[in-house]
C-alpha positions in Angstrom: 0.0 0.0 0.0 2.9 2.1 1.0 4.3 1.9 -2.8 0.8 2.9 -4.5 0.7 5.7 -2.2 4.1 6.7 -3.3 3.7 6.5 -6.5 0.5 9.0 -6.4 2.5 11.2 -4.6 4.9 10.9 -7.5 2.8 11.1 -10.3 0.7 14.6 -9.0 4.3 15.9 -8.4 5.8 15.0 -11.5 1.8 16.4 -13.4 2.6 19.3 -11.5 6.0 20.1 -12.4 5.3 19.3 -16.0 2.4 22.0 -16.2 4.7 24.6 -14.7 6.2 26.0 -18.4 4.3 25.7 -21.6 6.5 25.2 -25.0 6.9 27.3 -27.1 4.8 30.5 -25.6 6.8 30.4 -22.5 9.9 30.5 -23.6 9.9 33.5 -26.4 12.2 36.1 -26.9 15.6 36.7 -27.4 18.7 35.0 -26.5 22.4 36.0 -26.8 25.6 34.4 -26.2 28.8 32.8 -28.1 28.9 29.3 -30.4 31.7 27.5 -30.0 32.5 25.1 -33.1 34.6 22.2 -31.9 36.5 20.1 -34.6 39.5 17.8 -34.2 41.5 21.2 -35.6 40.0 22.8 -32.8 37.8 25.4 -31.7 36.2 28.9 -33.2 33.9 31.3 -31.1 31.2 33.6 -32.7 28.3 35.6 -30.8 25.1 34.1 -31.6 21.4 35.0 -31.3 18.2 32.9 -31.3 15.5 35.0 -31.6 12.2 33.3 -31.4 8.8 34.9 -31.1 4.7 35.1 -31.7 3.1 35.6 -34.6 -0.3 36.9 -35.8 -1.0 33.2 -36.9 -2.1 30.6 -34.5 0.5 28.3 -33.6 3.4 29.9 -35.6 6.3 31.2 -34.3 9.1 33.2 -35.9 12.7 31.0 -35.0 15.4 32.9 -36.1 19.6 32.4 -35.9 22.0 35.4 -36.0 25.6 35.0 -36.2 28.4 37.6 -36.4 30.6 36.7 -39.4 33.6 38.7 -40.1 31.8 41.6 -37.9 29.0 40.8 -40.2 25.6 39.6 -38.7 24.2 36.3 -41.0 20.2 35.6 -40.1 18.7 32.9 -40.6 15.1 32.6 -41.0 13.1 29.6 -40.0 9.1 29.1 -38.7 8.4 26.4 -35.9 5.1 25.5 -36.4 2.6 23.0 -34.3 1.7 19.8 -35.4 0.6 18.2 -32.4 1.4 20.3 -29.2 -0.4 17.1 -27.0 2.2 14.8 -28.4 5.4 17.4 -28.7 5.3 17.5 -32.4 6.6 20.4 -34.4 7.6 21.4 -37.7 10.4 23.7 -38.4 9.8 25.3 -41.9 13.2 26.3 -43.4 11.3 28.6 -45.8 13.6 27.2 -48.6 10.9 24.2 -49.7 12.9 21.9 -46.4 10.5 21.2 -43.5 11.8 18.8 -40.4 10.0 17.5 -37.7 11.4 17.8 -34.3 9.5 16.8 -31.1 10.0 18.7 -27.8 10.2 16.1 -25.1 11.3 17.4 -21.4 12.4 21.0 -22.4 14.2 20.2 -25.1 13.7 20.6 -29.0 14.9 17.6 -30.9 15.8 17.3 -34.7 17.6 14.6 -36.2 18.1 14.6 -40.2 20.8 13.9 -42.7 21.6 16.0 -45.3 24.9 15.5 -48.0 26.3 12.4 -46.2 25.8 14.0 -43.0 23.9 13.5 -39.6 22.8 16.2 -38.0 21.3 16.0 -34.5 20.4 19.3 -33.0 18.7 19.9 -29.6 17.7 23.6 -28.0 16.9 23.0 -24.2 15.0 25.6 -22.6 15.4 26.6 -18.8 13.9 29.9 -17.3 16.6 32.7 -18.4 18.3 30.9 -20.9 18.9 28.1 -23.6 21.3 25.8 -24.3 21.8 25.5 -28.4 23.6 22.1 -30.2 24.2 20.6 -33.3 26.5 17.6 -33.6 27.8 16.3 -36.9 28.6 13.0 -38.1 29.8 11.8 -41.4 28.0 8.7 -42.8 30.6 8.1 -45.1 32.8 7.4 -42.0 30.5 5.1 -40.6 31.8 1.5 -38.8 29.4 -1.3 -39.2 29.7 -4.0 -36.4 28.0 -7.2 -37.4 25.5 -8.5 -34.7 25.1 -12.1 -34.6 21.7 -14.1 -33.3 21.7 -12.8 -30.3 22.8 -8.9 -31.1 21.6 -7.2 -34.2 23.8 -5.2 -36.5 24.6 -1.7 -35.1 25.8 1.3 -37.2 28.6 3.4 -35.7 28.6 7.4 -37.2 31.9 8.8 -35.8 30.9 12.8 -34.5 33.2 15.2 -36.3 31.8 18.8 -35.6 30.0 20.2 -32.4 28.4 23.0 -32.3 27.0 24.4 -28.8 26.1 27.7 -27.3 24.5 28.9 -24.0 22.9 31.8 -25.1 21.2 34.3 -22.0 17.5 35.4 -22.0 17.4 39.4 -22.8 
């Protein structure tokens, strides 16, 4: 009886906790902070921005990138749209014809897609004053194959060659 009662006490806790922030209207505005690109040459630093906000249009949100190139800002444009806000499905619309699905499960934004031979796997985590930004890059031309057996299936190995990553600071 003692473990039912617990796990009531856990699960109104957890329902609780869970209702607390709402993604994505709870977490617009504008962030700012440095990427660092990691290779195995090393490592650049560029300030970034992630501005993401409301729209007139229900369920769309502007989602855009700001980098400072050679002194020179470079925006990118994007709209995260819902598909199923219950389920943590959205849509980030490139506005270039490319649309990828991502799915926000426990304040985090998840992508995964390849494009030319490469995986990309990006995540944006939300906390209350601030986000934490990623991409990692693997080649799938450098991939390692390890052959399962009857007992262990086949497993394909994508060795990570660039991380990008930025904690960027509510304004």
């Amino acid at each position: 009886m003692r473990g039912l009662i617990f796990f009531v006490i856990l699960l109104v806790g957890t329902s609780t906790f869970a209702q607390d922030k709402v993604f994505p209207n709870d977490y617009l505005g504008v962030y700012q902070g440095d990427l660092v690109i990691t290779n195995p040459q090393g490592k650049q630093t560029i300030p970034m921005e992630f501005h993401f906000k409301d729209t007139d249009s229900l369920d769309v949100f502007t989602y855009k990138l700001v980098y400072l190139v050679n002194d020179k800002p470079v925006e990118k444009d994007y709209i995260l749209r819902v598909k199923n806000k219950s389920k943590g499905e959205f849509l980030i619309d490139e506005n270039n014809g490319i649309i990828l699905s991502a799915n926000y499960i426990d304040n985090t934004l998840y992508s995964v897609f390849e494009v030319q031979n490469s995986l990309l796997t990006t995540t944006e985590t939300f906390y209350d004053d601030k986000m934490e930004f990623k991409i990692v890059f693997s080649n799938m031309n450098d991939k390692t194959n390890i052959e399962g057996n009857e007992d262990t299936p086949q497993v394909t190995n994508y060795p990570v060659t660039v991380i990008q990553k930025a904690i960027l600071t509510k304004q």
